[in-house]
C-alpha positions in Angstrom: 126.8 95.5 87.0 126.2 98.0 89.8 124.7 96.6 92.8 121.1 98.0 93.2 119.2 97.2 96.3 116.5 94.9 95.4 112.7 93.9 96.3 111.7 90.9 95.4 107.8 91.9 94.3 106.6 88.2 94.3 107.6 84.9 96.1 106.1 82.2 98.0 106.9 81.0 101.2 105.0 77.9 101.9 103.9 74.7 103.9 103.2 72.2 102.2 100.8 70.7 104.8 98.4 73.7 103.6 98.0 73.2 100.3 95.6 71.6 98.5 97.2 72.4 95.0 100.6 70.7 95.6 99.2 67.8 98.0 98.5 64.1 96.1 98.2 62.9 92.9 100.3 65.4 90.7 97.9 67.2 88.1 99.0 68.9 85.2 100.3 72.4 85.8 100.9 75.7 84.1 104.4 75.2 85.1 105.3 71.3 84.1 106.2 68.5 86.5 106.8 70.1 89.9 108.1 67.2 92.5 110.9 69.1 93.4 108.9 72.2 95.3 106.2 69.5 96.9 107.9 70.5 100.1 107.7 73.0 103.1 109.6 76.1 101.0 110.8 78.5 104.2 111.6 82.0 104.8 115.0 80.6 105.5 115.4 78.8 102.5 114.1 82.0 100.4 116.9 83.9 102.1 119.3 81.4 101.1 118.5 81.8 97.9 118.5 85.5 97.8 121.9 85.7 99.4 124.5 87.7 97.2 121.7 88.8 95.0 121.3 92.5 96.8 117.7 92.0 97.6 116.8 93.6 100.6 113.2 93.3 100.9 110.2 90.9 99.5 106.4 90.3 99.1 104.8 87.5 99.9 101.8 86.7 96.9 99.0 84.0 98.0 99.6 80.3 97.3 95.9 79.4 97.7 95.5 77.5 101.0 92.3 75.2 100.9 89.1 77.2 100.9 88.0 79.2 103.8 91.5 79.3 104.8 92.7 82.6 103.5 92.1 84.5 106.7 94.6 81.9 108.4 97.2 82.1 105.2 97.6 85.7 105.9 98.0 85.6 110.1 100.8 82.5 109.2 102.4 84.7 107.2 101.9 87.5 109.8 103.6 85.0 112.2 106.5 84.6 110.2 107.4 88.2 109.7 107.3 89.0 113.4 109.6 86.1 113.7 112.0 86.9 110.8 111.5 90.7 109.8 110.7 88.5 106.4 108.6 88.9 104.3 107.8 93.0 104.3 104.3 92.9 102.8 101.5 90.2 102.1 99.7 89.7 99.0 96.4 88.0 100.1 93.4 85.8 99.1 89.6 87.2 99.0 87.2 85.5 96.9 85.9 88.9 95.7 82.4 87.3 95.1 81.5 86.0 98.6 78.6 88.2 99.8 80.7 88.0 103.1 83.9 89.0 101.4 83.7 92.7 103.8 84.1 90.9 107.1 86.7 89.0 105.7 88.6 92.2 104.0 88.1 94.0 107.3 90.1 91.3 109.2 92.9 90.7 106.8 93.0 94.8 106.8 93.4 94.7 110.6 97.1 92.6 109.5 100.0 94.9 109.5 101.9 93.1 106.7 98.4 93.0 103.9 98.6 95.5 101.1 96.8 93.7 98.4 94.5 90.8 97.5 95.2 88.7 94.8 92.1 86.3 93.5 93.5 84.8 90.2 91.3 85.3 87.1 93.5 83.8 84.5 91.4 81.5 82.5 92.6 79.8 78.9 90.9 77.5 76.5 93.8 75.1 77.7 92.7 73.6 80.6 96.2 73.1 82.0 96.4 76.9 82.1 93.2 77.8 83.3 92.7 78.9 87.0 89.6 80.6 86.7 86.3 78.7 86.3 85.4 81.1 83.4 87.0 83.8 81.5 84.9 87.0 83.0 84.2 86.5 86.4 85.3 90.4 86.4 82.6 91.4 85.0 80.2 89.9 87.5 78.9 92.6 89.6 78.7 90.7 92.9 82.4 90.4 92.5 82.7 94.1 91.2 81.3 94.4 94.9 84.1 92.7 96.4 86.6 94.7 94.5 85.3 97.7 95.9 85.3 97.1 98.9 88.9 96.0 98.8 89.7 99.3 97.3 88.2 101.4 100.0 90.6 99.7 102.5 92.7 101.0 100.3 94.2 97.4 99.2 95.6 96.8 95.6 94.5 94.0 93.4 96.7 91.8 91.6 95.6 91.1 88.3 96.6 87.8 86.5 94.8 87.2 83.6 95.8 85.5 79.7 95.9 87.9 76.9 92.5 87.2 75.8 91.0 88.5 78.8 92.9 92.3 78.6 89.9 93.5 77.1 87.9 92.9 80.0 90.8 94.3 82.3 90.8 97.4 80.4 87.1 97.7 81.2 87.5 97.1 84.8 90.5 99.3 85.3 88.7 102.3 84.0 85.5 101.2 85.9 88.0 101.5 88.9 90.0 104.2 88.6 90.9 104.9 92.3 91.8 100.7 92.7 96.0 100.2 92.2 96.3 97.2 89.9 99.4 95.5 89.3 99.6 93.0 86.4 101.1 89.4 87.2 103.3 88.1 85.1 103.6 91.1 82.5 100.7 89.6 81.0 101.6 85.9 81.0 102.6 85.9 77.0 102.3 82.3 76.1 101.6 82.5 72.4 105.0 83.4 71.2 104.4 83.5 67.6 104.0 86.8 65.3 100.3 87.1 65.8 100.3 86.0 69.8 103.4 88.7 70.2 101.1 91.4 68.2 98.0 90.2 70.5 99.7 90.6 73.8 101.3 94.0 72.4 97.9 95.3 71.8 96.1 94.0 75.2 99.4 95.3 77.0 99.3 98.8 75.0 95.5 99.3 76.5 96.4 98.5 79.7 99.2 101.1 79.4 96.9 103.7 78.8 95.2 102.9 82.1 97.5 104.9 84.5 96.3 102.8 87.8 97.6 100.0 86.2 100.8 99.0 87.2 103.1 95.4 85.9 104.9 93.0 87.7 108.1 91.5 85.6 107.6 87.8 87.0 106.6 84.4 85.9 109.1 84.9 82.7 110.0 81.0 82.8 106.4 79.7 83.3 105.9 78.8 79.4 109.8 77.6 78.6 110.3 76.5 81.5 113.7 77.9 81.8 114.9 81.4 82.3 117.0 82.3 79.1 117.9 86.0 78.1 116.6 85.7 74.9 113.3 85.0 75.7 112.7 87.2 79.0 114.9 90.3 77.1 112.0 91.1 74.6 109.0 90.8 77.2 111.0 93.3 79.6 111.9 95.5 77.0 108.2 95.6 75.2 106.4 96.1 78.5 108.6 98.9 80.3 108.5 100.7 76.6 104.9 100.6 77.1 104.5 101.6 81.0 107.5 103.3 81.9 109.9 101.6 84.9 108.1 103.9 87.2 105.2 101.5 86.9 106.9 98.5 86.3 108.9 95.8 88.8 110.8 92.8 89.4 109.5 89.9 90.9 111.2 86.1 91.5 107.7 83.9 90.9 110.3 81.9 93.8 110.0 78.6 94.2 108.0 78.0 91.2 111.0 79.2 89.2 113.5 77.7 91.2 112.1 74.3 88.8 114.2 75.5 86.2 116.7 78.0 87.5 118.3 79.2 90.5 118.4 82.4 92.3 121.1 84.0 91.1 120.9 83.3 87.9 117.3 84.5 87.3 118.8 87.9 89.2 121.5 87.8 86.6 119.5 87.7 83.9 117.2 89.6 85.0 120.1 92.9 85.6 121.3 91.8 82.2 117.8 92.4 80.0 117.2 95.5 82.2 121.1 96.6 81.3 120.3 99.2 78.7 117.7 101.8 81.4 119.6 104.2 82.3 120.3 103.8 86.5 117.4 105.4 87.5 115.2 103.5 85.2 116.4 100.3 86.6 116.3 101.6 90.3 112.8 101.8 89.4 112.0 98.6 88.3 114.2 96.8 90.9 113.0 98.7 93.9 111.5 102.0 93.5 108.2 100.6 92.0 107.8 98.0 94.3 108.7 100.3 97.4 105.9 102.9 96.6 103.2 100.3 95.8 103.7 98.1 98.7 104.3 101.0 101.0 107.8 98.9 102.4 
């Protein structure tokens, strides 16, 4: 396997004292059981895990700090990078529908590291794996609002949403033709049987044919909970047929993975379902893609 410098398009670098989400009383979670990551996760502990893995650069994506706190998420992480030189680019928080949301935009604009927002919209009729209050907050046009604004910034948005909701997505992404989305998780495919796969394929296949819509190859494990070949290999394979690996990279999902897997082994299988682009194609996916869109 040829070494191919690496971004990492999604981690999380965290402390535990600011977040609401991993603080008390465990709650069911997309992801299972999750005592092992209820700790301060550090730059220097990502970097140890990256070590020998070629990666060279990383994004930092939002881990939902308590409300009203997404201003000060994003200057922590600002902190950190003038410390380290890690991370390269932040991923941040906006509730999109806050009739204040501009002031808000403005100041995490004035950040060097912020290059996107990410307000998570994934909603399920299985309450474990819902985030969103509701299925179509999208389609609200307060929050429509938000969105624009964000765009005229020129900030991308990070789209996480269940299968079920790629209709919607289409919609927005052609209401929003000049806003760079890139979708989380290539689509989070949780229904793994023949009608879920033929589902997904459909709601991935109109998102395709949106060209400001761009995937992030991440979150593979969340459903298994592991990190096997055979069940990332088909995911990678469907979603690059359908975009192209000029619109489609690699991203960790660290520490939520590291639950079930290590480092190294996720890059490793990772390079291994990629193994069949030819080198330029997988330059692509492992750093081109992510290079261009987070301008790093």
């Amino acid at each position: 396997m040829k070494p191919i410098p690496t971004i990492d398009g999604h981690h999380h670098v965290w402390r535990l004292k600011d977040l609401t989400w991993l603080s008390g009383p465990q709650v069911p979670r997309i992801f299972g059981p999750y005592e092992p990551i209820c700790r301060d996760y550090t730059i220097d502990e990502f970097r140890s895990d990256i070590a020998d893995s070629n990666v060279v650069k990383s994004v930092y994506v939002q881990t939902n700090w308590p409300a009203g706190q997404s201003l000060e998420e994003a200057q922590w992480v600002q902190s950190v990078a003038d410390a380290t030189g890690w991370p390269h680019a932040n991923v941040a928080h906006a509730d999109l529908a806050d009739p204040d949301v501009g002031d808000l935009l403005n100041k995490l604009h004035s950040l060097p590291l912020t290059r996107g927002i990410r307000q998570q919209l994934h909603w399920h009729s299985n309450p474990q794996y819902s985030f969103a209050p509701r299925p179509d907050v999208m389609n609200d046009s307060a929050w429509r609002r938000g969105l624009g604004l964000a765009t005229d910034l020129g900030l991308l948005f990070e789209l996480q949403v269940f299968t079920s909701q790629m209709a919607d997505s289409v919609r927005l992404a052609r209401a929003f033709p000049d806003t760079i989305f890139v979708l989380e998780h290539a689509g989070m495919l949780e229904d793994t049987s023949p009608e879920g796969w033929q589902t997904w394929r459909d709601g991935m296949s109109a998102l395709a044919d949106c060209p400001n819509v761009n995937v992030k190859l991440s979150g593979l494990g969340t459903f298994e909970h592991a990190y096997r070949y055979e069940t990332v290999a088909p995911i990678i394979k469907e979603t690059v047929g359908l975009f192209g690996a000029k619109r489609c990279l690699f991203g960790s999902n660290f520490p939520i993975e590291k639950l079930w897997t290590d480092y190294a082994s996720l890059y490793a299988t990772f390079r291994k379902a990629i193994d069949y682009l030819p080198e330029p194609e997988q330059q692509d996916v492992l750093f081109n893609t992510a290079a261009r869109l987070y301008r790093i």
